[in-house]
KETORLUM-561009 format. One line per 10 residues: number of its first residue (from 0); for each residue z negated, x negated, y of N, C-alpha, C. Coordinates in pm, whole numbers, plus 32768, in hexadecimal, padded with zeros to 4 digits. Layout:
N
NUM> Z/X/Y/Z/X/Y/Z/X/Y  ...
# end
This chain:
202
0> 7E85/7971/78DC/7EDF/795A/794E/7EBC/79B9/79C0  7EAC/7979/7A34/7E90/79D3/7A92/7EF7/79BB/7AED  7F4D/7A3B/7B4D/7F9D/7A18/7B77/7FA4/7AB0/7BE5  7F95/7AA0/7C88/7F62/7AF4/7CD0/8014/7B35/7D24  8038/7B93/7D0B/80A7/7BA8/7D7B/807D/7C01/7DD4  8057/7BF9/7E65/803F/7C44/7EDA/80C2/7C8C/7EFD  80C9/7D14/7F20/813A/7D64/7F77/810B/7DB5/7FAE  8121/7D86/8048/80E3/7DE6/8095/8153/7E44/8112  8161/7EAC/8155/81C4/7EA5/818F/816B/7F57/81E1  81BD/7F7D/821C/8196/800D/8264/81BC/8076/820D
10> 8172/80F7/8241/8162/816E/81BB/821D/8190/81C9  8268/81CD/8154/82D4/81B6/8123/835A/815F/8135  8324/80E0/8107/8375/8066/8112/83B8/8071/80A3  8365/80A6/8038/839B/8083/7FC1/8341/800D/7F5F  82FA/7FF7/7F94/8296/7F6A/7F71/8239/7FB5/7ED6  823C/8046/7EDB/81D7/8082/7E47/8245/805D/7DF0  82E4/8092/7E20/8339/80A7/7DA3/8338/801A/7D7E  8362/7FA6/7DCC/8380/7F3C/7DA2/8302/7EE7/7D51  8291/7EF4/7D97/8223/7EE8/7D39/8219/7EE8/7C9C  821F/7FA8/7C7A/822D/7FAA/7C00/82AE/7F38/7BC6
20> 831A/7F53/7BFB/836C/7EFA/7BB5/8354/7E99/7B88  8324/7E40/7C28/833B/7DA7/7BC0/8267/7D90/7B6E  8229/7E08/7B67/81E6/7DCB/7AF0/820A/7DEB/7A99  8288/7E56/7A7B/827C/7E83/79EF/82FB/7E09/79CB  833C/7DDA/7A29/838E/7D46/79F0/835A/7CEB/79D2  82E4/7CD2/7A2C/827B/7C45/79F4/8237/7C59/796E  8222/7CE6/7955/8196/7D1D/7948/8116/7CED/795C  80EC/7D35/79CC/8094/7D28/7A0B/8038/7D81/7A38  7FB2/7DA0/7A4B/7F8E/7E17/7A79/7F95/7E12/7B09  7F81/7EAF/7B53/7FB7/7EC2/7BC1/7F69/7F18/7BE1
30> 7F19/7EE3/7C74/7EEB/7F4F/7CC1/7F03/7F98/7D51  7F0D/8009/7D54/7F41/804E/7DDD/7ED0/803E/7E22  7EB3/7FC1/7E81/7E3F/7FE3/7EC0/7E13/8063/7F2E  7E6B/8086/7F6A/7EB1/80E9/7FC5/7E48/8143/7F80  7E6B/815E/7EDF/7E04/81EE/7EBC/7D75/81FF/7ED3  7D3B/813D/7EE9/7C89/8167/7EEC/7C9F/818D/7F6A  7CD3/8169/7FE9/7C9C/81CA/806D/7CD1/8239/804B  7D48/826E/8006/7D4A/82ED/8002/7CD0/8336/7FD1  7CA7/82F0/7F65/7C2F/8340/7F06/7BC8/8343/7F7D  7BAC/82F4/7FE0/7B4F/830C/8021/7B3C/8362/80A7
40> 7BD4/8378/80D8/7BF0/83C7/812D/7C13/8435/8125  7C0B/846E/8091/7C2C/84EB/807F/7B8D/851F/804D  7B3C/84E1/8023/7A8F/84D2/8022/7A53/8505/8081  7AB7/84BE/8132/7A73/84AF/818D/7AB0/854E/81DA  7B08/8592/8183/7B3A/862B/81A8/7AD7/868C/816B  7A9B/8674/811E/7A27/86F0/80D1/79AB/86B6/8128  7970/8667/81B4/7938/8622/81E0/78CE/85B5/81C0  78D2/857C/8168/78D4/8503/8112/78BC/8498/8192  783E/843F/81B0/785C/83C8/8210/78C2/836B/81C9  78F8/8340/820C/797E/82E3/81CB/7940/825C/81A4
50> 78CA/8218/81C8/78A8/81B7/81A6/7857/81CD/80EF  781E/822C/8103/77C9/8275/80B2/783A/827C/8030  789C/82BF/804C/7924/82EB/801E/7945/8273/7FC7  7985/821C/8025/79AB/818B/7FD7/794A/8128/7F9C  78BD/816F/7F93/783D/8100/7F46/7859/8145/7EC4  7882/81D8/7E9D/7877/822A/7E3B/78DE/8222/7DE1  7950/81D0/7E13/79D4/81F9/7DDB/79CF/81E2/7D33  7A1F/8247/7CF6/79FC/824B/7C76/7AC9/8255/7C18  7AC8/8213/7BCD/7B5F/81F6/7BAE/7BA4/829D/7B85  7B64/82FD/7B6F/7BAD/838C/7B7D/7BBD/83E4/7BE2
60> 7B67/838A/7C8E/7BB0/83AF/7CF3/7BF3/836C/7D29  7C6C/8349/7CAC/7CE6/82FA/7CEC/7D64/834B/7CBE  7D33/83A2/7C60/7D86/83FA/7C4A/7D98/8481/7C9B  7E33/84BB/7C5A/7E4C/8547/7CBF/7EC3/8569/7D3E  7F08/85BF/7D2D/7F6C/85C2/7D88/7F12/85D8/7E35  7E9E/8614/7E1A/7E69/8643/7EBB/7E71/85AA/7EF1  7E6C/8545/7EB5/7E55/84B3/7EF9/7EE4/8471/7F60  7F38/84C8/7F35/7FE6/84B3/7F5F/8002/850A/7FBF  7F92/8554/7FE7/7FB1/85CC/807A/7FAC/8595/80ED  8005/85B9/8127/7FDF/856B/81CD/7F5F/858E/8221
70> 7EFA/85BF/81F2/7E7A/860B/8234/7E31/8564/8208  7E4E/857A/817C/7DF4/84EF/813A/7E17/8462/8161  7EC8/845F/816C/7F0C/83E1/81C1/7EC6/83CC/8260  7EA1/8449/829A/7E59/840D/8311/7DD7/83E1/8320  7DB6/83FF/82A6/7D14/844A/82AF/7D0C/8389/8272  7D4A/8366/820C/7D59/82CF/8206/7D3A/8261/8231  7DCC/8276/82B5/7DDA/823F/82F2/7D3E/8217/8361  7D3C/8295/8388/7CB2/8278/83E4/7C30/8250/83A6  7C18/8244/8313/7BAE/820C/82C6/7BDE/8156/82D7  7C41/813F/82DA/7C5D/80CD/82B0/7C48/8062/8330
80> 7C3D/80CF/839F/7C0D/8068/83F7/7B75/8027/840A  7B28/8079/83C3/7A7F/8063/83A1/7A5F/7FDD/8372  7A37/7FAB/83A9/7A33/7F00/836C/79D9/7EFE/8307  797B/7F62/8308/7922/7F6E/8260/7954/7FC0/81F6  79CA/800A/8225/79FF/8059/81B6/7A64/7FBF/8168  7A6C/7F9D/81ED/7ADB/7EFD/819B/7A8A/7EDE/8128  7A37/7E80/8159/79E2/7E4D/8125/79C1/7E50/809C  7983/7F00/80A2/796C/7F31/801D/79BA/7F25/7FA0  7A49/7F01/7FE9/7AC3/7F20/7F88/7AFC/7EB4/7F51  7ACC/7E42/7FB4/7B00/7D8D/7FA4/7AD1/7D96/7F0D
90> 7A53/7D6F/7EFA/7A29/7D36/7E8E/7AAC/7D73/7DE2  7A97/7DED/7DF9/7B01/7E59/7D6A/7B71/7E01/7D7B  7BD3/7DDC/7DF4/7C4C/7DF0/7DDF/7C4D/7D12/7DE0  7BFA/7D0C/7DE8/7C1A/7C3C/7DB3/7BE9/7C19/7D45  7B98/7C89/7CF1/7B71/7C70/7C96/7C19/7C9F/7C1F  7C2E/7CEC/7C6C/7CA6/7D2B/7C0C/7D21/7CE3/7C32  7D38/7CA5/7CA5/7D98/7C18/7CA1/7D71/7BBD/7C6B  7D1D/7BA0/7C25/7D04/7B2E/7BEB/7CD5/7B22/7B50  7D1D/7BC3/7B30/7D00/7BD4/7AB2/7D47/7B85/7A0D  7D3D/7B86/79C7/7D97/7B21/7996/7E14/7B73/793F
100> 7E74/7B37/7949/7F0A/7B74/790E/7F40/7BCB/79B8  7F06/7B70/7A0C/7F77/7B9A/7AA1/7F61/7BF1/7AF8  7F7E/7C14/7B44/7F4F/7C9A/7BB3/7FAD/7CAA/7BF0  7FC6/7D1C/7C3B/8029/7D58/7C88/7FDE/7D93/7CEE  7FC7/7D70/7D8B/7F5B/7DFC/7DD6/7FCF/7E09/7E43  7FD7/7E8B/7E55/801E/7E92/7ECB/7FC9/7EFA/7F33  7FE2/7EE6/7FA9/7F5A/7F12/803A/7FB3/7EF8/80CB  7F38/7EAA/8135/7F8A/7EA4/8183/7F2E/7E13/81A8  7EC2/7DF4/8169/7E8E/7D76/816F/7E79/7D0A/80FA  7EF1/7D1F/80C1/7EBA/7CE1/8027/7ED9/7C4D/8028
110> 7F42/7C24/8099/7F75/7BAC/808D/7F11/7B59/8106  7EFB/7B96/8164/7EB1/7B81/81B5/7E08/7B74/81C9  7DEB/7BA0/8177/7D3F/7BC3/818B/7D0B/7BCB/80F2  7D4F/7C0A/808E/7D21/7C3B/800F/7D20/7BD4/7FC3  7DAA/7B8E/7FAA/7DF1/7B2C/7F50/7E24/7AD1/7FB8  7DED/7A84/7FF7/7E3E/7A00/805A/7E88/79D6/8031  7E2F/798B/7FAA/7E65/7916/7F4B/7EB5/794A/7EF2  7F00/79C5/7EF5/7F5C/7A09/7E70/7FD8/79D1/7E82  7FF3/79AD/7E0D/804F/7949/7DC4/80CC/7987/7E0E  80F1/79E8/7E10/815B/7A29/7E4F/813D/7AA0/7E97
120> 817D/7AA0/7F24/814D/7B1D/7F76/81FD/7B34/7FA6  8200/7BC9/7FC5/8259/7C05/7FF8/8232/7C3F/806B  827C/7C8A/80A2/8277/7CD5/812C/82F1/7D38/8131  82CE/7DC0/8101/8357/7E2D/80D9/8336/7E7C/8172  83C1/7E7E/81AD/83D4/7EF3/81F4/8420/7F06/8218  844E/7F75/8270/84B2/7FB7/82B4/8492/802D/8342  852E/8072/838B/84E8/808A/83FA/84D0/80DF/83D7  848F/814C/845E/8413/818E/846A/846A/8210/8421  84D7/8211/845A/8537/828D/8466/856E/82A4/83AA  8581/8220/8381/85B0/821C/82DC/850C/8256/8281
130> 84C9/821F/82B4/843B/8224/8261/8401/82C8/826C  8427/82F5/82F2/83F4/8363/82F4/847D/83E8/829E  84C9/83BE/82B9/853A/8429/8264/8517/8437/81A9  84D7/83B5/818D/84C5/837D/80F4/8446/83F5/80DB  83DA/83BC/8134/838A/841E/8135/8368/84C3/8131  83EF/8503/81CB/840D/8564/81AA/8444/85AA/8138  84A4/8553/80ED/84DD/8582/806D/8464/8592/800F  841F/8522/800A/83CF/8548/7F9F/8351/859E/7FB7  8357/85C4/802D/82D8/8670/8042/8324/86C9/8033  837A/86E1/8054/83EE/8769/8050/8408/8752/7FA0
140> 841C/871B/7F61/843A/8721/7F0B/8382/874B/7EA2  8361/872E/7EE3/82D7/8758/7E8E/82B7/87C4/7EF5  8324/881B/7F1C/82F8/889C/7F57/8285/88C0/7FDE  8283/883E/8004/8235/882D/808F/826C/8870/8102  8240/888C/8141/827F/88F7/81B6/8240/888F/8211  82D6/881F/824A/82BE/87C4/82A2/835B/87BF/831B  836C/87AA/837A/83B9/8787/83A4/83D0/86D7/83E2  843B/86BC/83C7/8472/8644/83E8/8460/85EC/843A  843D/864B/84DE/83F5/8607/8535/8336/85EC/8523  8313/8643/84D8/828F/864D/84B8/8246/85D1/8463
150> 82BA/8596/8410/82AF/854D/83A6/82B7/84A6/8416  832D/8486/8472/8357/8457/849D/82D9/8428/851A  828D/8498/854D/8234/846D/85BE/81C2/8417/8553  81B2/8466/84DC/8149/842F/849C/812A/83A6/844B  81CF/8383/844F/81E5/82F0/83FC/81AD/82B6/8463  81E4/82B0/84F1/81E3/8264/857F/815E/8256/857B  80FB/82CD/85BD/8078/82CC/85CA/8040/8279/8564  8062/8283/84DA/7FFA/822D/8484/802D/8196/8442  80BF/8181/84CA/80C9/8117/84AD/8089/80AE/8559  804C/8136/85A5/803F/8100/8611/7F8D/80BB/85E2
160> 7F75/8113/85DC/7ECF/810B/854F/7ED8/8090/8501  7F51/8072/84A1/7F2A/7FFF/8465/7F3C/7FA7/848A  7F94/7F59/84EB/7F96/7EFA/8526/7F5F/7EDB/8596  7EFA/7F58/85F9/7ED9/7F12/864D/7E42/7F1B/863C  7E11/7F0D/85BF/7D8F/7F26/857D/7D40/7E91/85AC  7CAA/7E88/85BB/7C8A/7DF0/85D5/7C66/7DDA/8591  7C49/7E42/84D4/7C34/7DF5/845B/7CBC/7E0F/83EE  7CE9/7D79/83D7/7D43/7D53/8373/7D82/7DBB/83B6  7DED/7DB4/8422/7E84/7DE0/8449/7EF0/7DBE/840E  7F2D/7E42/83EF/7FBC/7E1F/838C/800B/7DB7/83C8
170> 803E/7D4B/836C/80A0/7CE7/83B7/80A7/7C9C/8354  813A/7C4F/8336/8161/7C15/82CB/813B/7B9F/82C8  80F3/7B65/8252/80B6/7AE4/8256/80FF/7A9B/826F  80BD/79E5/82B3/813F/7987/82DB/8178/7963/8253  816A/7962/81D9/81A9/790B/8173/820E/7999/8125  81FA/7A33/8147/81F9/7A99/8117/82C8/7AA5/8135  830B/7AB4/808C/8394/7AF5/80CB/8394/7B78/80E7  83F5/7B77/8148/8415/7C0B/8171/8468/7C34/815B  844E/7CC1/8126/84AC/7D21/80DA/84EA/7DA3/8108  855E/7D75/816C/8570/7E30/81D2/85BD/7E7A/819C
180> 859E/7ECD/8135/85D6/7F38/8121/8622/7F99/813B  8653/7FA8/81D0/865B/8001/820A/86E6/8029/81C7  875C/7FC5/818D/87DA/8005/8170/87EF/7FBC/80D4  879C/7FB9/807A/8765/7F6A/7FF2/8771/7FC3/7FBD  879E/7FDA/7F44/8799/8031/7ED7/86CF/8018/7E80  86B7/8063/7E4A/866C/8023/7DFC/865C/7FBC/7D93  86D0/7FA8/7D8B/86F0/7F48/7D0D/86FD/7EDA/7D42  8742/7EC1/7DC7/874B/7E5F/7E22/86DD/7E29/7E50  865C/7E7B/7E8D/85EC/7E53/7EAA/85A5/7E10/7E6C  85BB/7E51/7DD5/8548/7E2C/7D4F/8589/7D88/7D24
190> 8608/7D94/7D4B/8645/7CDE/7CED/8626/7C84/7D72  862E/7C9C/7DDB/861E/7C4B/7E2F/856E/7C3F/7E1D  8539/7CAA/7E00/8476/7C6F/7E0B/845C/7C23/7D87  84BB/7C1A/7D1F/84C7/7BEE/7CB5/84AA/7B4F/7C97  8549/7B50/7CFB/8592/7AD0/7D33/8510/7A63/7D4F  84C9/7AC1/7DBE/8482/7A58/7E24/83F9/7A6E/7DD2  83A6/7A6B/7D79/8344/7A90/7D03/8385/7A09/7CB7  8402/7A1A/7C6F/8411/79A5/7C35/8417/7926/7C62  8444/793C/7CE9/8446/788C/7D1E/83CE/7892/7D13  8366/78E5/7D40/82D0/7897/7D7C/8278/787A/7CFF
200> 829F/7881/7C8A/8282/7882/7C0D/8295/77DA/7BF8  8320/77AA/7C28/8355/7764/7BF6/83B1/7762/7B66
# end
């Protein structure tokens, strides 16, 4: 059985948490695509060419908390606009939607460019101002010495980056539901991506 769910949405929508969820309800495997540009933009911080970077990628530099720093979230972001760093990365992540016993990828092009044809696509987000507080909590809480506005310019900027990119720009596919988080519990988010997974199932 092969069975593809795309979720794509801007960096803290909430689109990783809900991810894990509904594969571990389907069971399904699940990939954070988000981590290969991380793996490659944090490559491209020890000065690593980023194309070079993402020809090399190897499945234990997907691990690691340094990949969750905002040095590496930018450093990402600006790999991801490389149309050969894309490239490099297409082939891994449709081979692994199309693996058998189901897939889960969540990114910011999975419904759009990665997985067209995926059986079910979502679109998780929320505003700039909710996403970035989520964020702040969770650096301060892992002892990051960040401030609020700091966190807040940086969601903006790299949401100004992903959507006005001219390869694969973030934007919710036309067939894709949308999921705004902004005043959702998690439990709320996860039954409603549930919800709309099972209709498209049939």
């Amino acid at each position: 059985m092969r069975f593809t769910i795309a979720i794509d949405g801007p960096a803290a929508a909430g689109k990783g948490t809900i991810s894990k969820a509904v594969a571990a309800h389907f069971g399904f495997a699940h990939l954070d695509t988000g981590l290969l540009y991380r793996a490659v933009g944090a490559k491209t911080l020890d000065g690593t060419d980023p194309i070079d970077a993402a020809g090399s990628l190897r499945a234990e530099d997907l691990e690691g908390f340094h990949l969750r720093t905002p040095e590496v979230a930018q450093a990402a972001s600006k790999v991801a606009v490389i149309a050969e760093v894309r490239a490099a990365l297409v082939d891994f992540q449709r081979a692994f939607a199309r693996r058998a016993g189901g897939a889960v990828l969540d990114g910011r092009d999975i419904g759009t460019v990665i997985c067209p044809s995926a059986e079910a696509k979502l679109f998780v987000t929320a505003s700039a101002e909710v996403r970035a507080e989520r964020r702040y909590l969770e650096l301060a809480d892992k002892g990051m010495d960040v401030s609020r506005a700091q966190v807040l310019a940086d969601v903006k900027e790299r949401d100004a980056r992903d959507m006005d990119r001219a390869e694969a720009p973030l934007k919710p596919a036309e067939d894709a539901v949308v999921i705004d988080t902004s005043t959702m519990t998690i439990e709320e988010a996860v039954e409603m991506a549930v919800s709309a997974i099972k209709a498209a199932r049939g």
